[in-house]
N, C-alpha and C positions, 0 to 999 in steps of 0.2 A: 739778894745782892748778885752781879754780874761777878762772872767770874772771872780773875786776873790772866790777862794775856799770858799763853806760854808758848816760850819759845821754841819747846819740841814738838807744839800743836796738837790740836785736838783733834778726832774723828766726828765728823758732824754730819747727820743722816736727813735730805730733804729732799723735795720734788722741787722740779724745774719745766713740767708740761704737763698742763693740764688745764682741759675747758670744763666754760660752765655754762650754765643756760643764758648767758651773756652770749656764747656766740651761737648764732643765727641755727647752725646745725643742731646743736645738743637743743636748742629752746623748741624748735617743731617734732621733738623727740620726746618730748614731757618730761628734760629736765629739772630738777624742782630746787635745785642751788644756786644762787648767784657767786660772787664775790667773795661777800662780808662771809655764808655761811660755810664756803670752802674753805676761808681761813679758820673758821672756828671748827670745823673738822680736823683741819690739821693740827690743832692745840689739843685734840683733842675730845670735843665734843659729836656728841652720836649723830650721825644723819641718814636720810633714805636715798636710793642712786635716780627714782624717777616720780613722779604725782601717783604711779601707779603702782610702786614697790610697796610691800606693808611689812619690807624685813628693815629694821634700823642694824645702823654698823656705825661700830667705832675703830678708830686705831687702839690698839693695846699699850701706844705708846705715842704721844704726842710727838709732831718731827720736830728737828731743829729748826728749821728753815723752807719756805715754799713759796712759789712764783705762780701767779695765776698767770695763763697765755694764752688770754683768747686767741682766737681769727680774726686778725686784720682785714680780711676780705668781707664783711657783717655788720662791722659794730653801727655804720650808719643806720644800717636796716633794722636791723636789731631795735636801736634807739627810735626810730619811727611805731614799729610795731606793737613796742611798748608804751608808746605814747596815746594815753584812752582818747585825748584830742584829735589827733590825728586819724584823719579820714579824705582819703582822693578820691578828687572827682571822677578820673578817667574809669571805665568800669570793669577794665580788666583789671588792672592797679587796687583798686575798690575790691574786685573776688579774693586777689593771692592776701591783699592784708586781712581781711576777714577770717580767710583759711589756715591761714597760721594763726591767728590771733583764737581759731578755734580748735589745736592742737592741743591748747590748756584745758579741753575738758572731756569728761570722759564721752565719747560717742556709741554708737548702738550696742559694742562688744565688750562696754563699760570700761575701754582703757582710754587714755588720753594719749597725743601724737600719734604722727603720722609718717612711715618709712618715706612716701612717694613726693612729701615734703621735700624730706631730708636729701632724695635725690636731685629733688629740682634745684636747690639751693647750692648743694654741693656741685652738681655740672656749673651753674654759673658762675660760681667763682674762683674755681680751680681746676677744674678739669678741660672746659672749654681752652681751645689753641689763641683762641682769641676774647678773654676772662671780658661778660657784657654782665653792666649790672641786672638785677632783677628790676623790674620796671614795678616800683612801689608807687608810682604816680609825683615823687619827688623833683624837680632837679637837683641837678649831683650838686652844688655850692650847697642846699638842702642835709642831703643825703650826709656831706661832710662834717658841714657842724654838728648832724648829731649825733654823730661819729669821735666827734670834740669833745663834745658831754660826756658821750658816755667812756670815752679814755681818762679823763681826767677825774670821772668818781672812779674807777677802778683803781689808781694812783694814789686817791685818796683813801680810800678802803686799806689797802697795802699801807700807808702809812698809820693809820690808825690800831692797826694789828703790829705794827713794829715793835718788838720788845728787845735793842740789846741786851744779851748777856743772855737771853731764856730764850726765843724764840722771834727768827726774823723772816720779815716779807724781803721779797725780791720785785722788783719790777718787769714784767716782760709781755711778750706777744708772740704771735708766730703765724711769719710769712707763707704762705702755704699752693704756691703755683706747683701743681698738677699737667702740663700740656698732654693730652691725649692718655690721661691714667699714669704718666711718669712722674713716682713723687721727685720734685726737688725741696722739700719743706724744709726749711732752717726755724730755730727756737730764737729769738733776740732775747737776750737778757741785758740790761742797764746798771751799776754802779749802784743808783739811789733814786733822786727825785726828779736830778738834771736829765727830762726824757725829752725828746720830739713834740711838737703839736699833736701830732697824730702820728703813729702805726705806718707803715709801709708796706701796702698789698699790694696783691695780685693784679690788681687793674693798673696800678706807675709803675712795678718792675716785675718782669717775668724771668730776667735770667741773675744767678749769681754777679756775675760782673755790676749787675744795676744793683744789688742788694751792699755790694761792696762799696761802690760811691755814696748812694745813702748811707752808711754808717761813717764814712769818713765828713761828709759833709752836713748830712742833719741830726747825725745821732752822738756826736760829738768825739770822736775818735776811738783809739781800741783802748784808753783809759777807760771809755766811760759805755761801752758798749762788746757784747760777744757774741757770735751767734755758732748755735749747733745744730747740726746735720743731726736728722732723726730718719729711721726705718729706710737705711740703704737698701734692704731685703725688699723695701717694695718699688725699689727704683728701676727694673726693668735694667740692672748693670749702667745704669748713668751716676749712680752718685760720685766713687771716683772713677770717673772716666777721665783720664788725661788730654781733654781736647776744653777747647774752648766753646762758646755757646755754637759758635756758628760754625764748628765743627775743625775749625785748624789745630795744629800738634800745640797743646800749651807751650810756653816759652817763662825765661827766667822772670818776666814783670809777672807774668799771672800767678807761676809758684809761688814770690815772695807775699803778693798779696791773697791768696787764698789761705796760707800759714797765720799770715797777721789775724784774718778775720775769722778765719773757720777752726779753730784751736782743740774740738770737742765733736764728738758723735755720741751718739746713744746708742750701747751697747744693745741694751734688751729696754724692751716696752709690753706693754699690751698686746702690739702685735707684733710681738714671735723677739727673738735673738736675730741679731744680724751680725754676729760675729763670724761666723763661717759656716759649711755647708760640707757632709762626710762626700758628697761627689769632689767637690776641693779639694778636701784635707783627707785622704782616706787612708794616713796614717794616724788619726786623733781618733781614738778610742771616743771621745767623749763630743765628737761634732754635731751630732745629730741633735742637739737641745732643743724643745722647743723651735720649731724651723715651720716657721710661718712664709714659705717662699711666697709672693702672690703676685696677681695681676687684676687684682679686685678692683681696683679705680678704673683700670683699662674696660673693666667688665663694663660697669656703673657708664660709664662715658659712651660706648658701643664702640669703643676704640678698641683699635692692632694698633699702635704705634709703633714704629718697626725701630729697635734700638742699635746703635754701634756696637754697646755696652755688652763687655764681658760677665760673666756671674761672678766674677771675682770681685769687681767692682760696686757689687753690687752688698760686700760685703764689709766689716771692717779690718777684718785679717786682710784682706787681701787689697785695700786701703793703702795702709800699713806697708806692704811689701812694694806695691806701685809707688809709692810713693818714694823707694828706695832707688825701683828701678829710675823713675823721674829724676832724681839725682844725679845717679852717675850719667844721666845722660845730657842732663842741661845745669846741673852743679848746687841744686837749689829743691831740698824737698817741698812738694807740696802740701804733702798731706802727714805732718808730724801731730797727729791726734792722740788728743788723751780723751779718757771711758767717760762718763756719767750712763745713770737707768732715768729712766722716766714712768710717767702712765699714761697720756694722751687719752684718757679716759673721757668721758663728757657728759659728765654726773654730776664734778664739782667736788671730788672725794680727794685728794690730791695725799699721797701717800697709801690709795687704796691698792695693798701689795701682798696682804696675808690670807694665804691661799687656803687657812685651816675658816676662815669665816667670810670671805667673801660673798658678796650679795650683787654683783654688778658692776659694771662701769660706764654705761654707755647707753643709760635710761631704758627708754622704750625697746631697746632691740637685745637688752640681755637683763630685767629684772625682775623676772622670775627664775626658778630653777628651771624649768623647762625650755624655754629659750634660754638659758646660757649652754645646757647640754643637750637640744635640739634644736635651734636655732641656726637663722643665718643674718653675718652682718652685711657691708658693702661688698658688692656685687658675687653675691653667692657664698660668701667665705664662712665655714661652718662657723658658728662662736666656739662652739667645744677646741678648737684650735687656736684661740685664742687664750693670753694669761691674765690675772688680774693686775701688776704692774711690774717696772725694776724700780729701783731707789738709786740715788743717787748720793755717794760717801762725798767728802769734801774734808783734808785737810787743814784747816788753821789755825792760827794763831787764837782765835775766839769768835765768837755765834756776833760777828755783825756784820752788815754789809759790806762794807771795806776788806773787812777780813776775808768774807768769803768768797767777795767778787776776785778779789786780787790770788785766789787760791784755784778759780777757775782759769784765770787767766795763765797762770804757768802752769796747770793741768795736774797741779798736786789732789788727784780727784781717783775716785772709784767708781764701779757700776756693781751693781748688783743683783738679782734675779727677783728682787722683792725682799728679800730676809736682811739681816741687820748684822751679819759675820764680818768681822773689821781686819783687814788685808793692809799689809804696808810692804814695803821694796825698796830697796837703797841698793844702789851700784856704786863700785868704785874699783880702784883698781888696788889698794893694800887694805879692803874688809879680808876676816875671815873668820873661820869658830870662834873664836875669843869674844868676837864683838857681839855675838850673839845675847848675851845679858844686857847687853848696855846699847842694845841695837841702834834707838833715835836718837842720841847721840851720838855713838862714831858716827851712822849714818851722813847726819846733819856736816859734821867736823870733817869727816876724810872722804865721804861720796858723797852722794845728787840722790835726790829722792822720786818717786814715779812723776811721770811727767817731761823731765830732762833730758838733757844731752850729757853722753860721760865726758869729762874733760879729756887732753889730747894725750893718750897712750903713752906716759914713761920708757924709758929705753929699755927699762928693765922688766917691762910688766908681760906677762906672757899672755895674761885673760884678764877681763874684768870679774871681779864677783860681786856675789847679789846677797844680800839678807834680805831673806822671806820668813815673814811672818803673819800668822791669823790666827784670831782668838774667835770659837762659835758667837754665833746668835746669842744672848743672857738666855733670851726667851727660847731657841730652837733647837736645831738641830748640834750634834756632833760632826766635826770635819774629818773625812776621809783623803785630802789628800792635799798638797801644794803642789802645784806646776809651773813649769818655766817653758812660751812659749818666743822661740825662737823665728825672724824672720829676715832672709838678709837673700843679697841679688849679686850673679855676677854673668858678666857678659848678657846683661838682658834679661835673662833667664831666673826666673821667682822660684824658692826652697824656705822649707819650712820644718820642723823639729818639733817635737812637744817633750820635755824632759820631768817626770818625776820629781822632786828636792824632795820631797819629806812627806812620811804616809805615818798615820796611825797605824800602832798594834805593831809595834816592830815589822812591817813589811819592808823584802827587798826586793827588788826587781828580779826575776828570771832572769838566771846568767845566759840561756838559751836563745831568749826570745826578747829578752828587753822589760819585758810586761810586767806591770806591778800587779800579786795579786787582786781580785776584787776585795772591799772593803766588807763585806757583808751583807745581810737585805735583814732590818725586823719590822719591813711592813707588812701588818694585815688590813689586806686589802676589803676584807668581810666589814670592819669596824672603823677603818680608815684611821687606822694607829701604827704607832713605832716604838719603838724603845732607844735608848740614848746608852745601852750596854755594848755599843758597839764603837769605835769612831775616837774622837779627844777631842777635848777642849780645847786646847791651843796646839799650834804646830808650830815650827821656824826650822829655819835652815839657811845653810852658809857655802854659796852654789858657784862654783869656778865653772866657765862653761870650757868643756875639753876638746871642743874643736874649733878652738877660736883661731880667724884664719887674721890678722892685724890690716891686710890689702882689701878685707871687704868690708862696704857696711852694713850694720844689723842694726834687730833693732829686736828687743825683747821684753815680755811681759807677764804677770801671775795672775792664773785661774786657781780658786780655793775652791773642793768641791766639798760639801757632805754629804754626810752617808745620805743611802734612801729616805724617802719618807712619801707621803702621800699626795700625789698630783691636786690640784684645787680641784676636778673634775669628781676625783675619787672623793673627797670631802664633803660635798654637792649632792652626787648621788646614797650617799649613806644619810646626811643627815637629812633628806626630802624621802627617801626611800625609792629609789630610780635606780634603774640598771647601769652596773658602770659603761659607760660609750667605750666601743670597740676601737674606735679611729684612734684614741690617743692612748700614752703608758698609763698604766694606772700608778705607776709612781716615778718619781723623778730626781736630781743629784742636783739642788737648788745650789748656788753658784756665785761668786765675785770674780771680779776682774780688775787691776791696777793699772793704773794708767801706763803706759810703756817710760823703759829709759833706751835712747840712740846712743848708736854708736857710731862716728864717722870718722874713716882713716885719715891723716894726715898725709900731706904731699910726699913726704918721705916715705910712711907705710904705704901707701899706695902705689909708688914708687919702688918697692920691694915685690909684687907681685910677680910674679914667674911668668914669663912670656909664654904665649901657646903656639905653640910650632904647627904649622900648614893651617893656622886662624886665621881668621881677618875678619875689617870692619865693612861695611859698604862704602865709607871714604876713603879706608886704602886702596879700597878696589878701582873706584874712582881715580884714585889721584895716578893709579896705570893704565889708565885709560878705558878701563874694563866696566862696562855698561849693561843692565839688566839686560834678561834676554828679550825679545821681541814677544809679541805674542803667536807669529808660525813657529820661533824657537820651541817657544815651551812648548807647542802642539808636537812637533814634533818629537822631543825625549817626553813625550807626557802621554798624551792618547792613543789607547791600545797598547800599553806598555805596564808590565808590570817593576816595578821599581821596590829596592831595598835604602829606606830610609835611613841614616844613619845620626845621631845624635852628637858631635863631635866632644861636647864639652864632657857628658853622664856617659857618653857609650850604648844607649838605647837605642836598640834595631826596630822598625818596624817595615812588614811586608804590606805594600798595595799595589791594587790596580785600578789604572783609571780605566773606564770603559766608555765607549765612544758616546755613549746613552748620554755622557753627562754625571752618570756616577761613578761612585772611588770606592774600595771595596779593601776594609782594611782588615788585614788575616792572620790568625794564630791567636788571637782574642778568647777564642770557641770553639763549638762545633761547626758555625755557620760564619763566615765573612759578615762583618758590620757596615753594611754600603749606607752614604750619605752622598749628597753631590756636591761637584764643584766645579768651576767654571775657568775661564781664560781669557783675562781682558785686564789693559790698560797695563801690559807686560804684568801681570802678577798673577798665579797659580790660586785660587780662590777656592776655601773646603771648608767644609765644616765637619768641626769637631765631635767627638765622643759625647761632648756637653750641650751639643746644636749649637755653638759659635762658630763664627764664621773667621776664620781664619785666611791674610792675605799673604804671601809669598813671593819674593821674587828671585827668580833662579841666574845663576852666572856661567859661563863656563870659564874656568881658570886653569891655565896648562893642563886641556886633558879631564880636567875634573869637570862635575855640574854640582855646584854648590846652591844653601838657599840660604836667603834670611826672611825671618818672621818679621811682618810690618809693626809689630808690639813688642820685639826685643833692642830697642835701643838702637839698632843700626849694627849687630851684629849678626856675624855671618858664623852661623850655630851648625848647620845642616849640610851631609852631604849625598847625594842621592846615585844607586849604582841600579842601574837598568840589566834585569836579570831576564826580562823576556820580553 
């Protein structure tokens, strides 16, 4: 029997991306799963990841819920390939079908597929600037309907596996344009059965904006349609990039419609975490997770793509914060994202995320043990650097489509590293210890749950608080810590916080230093074991943040870690008997994440903020007539001049010199000066940063002063520069 709706919701654990040898790539790969058998994996039943794998895997635990998403860029071809009728006359059309169609067997070195396939296929239909089909000997009216078919049994398979109350499909696909190695891939997820005729690929729309009209007008609006941004870490800093395709400043139409339609990112996948990076955040103890940075498609493609894109952007912390800065500058966030995990795997295993028995994800190029920990995937990227998946939590009401669609939809959602640890967060602004027994209720009753916006600040409220709670894995590990991670903007300028709430074993923070003890280590690394004597079961806590400033906005979120335990890699090598790989930790602090709650001042708090004496905007600058400097201006206070940078808002000095070489040479860093160059044109001071970003500037002179503003702070005038030699 289904179980009765509750109104305090359920925690519900399922994948939302994942291929199967349905798309074009994983099938020249010696995928060995279609559909029907990915769904029966996810219930539950044993399967292999490739024709060539001889290890079978099961989940330990059937999911609630999973979406198969092929490649919309394929499915025609796909459906021809697999068609034993089908045979073109032309005779190049005639070799590639043959050649894949010969993928499925083993060849001279007794495995089946083909890497050189997999790249042919993938340049064509993603990575190329201008996506051309593969010339199967088809025409495309051809190519499409069997593209029809084969969407419409995948819909069907989905429906047949549908089990309210126990175990549900989802419907989806994923749009996957690539130009020059930069993912822009979005996940489409549907409602139900109400889908399109066909998918929407790479070859009808190449930018977000065309993905957006498709959804409003063939995919039946954002009732019935959602799509998520996956592996910002391999987006070259484009994924939030604040600019439109064709490169202008976004504007208040494109925030409100990127928000309607892109509500969701994927935290962590198979490949790597893209929540942040310890060069960002190099006050988060804990950033370095899993940091799959890459340029692998760029590889594969023989593409440099040269990007706008910041690394911050390319991340979802740093999402998150632009999207604050976005705000205060045009009124209108764009990028108010809640978490999900995924696998993107292309096996067909869909929930394949447990690190103590994994066998692969990705057929032919990771299933054996030697290729997963000597191996490489797209364009050189070692596999050992890759995980086996994240999952993806889902609050609702109950295990159906309805339920769970409408639960992605206001981002009452979690991610998580692959493990099964259940994380929840309510904001408001009268929680506090007391509600901690009775948490999703008050929650529900006096705040907003992850996902949200806090309602508009009481006159009497000093801070919002948060109830955080996590209870371990049944099956895993003990949790070593809860976190509250903090992100909010003012005057252009992005800051960030990671605060402790609540640690096992009685730990408090150093009054010194801030620092929460470590939690302890009982892995041995010899046997690829732990022990659960260290860590708790559950945590919670009831978190006022104490430097809530009411005139800025924030926006904040919880990372639950636990204790150590042994990397998939380490598990790999013990149980084949292989040396642990050097390149990665041999253990790891497997991980959740809550989808965030905002916070945005009202006219009145905002209104309250404290003026900055000798600040300004480049429109008040403006509006005294006061015009960037020229580019002989800047030549002049700039080359062969050494200059004391000054931070107006933080107070931060920094010493450079430009040198007429063309480089800028920034000092007190080291023993040695850090020279990068930079240039002078179109009035703007042009450098690049500590992180190799390019940075544009434009300089003022204001009674006597020489001021600057960042071209990525909003239009404020941050900086002021004093010429020491």
């Amino acid at each position: 029997m289904s179980t009765p709706a509750n109104p305090l919701r359920n925690p519900y654990f399922g994948e939302l991306h994942v291929h199967t040898a349905w798309s074009l790539d994983a099938f020249v790969l010696a995928a060995l799963n279609g559909p029907d058998e990915a769904f029966r994996y996810a219930r539950g039943e044993p399967a292999r990841s490739s024709l060539n794998n001889t290890e079978e895997n099961r989940l330990s635990r059937p999911l609630d819920f999973a979406a198969v998403t092929e490649h919309a860029e394929w499915l025609g071809e796909y459906g021809l390939i697999v068609d034993p009728d089908y045979l073109p006359e032309d005779p190049e059309a005639r070799e590639r079908v043959k050649r894949y169609r010969a993928t499925q067997i083993p060849g001279d070195d007794g495995r089946a597929g083909d890497v050189h396939d997999m790249v042919e296929v993938v340049i064509s239909g993603m990575v190329r600037p201008d996506p051309t089909r593969l010339n199967l000997g088809a025409p495309e009216k051809e190519v499409l309907e069997a593209a029809r078919t084969i969407w419409r049994r995948i819909v069907q398979i989905a429906e047949s596996h549908n089990d309210p109350g126990r175990f549900t499909t989802l419907n989806g696909f994923e749009w996957t344009p690539t130009p020059g190695g930069v993912n822009f891939h979005r996940v489409i997820i549907f409602r139900g059965n109400d889908v399109p005729d066909l998918p929407l690929s790479n070859y009808e729309a190449s930018h977000p904006e065309q993905l957006w009209d498709w959804l409003e007008t063939a995919a039946g609006g954002p009732g019935n349609a959602v799509a998520i941004t996956h592996n910002a870490n391999f987006s070259n800093g484009e994924m939030f990039n604040p600019r439109y395709s064709d490169g202008r400043e976004i504007d208040e139409a494109y925030a409100r419609r990127r928000a309607l339609w892109e509500p969701l990112a994927e935290m962590f996948q198979s490949k790597g975490s893209s929540e942040t990076t310890p060069a960002l955040s190099p006050g988060d103890a804990f950033a370095g997770f899993e940091i799959v940075a890459s340029q692998a498609f760029q590889q594969v493609s023989g593409s440099a793509t040269a990007s706008t894109g910041q690394m911050r952007w390319a991340t979802v912390r740093g999402g998150l914060a632009e999207g604050l800065r976005q705000q205060e500058r045009i009124g209108v966030n764009p990028f108010p994202i809640g978490f999900v995990g995924g696998n993107d795997g292309h096996s067909g295993t869909p929930g394949n995320s447990e690190a103590k028995d994994w066998t692969g994800g990705n057929a032919y190029l990771d299933d054996t043990a030697d290729l997963r920990l000597l191996g490489v995937v797209e364009g050189g990227l070692p596999s050992v650097l890759l995980n086996p998946a994240g999952l993806t939590g889902v609050w609702a009401t109950e295990n159906t489509r309805d339920a769970l669609f409408d639960a992605l939809r206001r981002r009452e959602t979690f991610a998580t590293s692959g493990v099964r640890l259940m994380p929840r967060l309510f904001g408001g602004w009268d929680l506090s210890d007391a509600d901690a027994s009775n948490l999703a209720a008050a929650g529900y009753r006096r705040g907003v749950p992850m996902g949200s916006e806090l309602p508009e600040r009481p006159d009497n409220a000093a801070g919002p608080t948060f109830l955080a709670y996590a209870a371990k894995d049944a099956l895993g590990a003990n949790l070593d810590r809860i976190q509250i991670i903090k992100c909010w903007t003012t005057r252009g300028m992005l800051f960030e916080k990671v605060y402790d709430v609540a640690a096992s074993g009685g730990r408090a923070p150093d009054p010194r230093t801030g620092a929460l003890p470590p939690v302890g280590d009982t892995v041995d690394i010899t046997q690829a074991t732990y022990r659960n004597d260290i860590g708790a079961a559950e945590l919670s806590a009831a978190w006022t943040d104490p430097e809530f400033d009411p005139s800025l906005a924030c926006v904040y979120y919880a990372r639950i870690l636990e204790i150590p335990t042994p990397r998939w890699s380490t598990y790999d090598a013990v149980k084949h008997g292989r040396q642990l790989p050097a390149s990665v930790p041999a253990s790891v602090q497997q991980r959740a994440w809550t989808s965030p709650v905002w916070y945005t001042p009202s006219e009145q708090d905002r209104a309250g903020r404290p003026a900055s004496e000798g600040m300004y905007t480049v429109a008040e600058l403006a509006d005294r007539g006061i015009r960037p400097m020229t580019d002989e201006e800047i030549r002049a206070v700039t080359v062969g001049r050494t200059v004391r940078s000054v931070n107006l808002l933080t107070g931060f000095e920094a010493t450079l010199h430009y040198g007429a070489d063309g480089n800028r040479s920034l000092m007190g860093l080291g023993d040695r000066p850090v020279v990068t160059p930079y240039e002078i044109r179109d009035s703007r001071r042009i450098e690049t940063t500590l992180l190799g970003e390019r940075m544009s500037v434009a300089l003022f002179s204001v009674d006597g002063r020489t001021l600057g503003a960042r071209d990525d702070e909003a239009g404020y005038v941050n900086y002021e520069a004093f010429t020491t030699g």
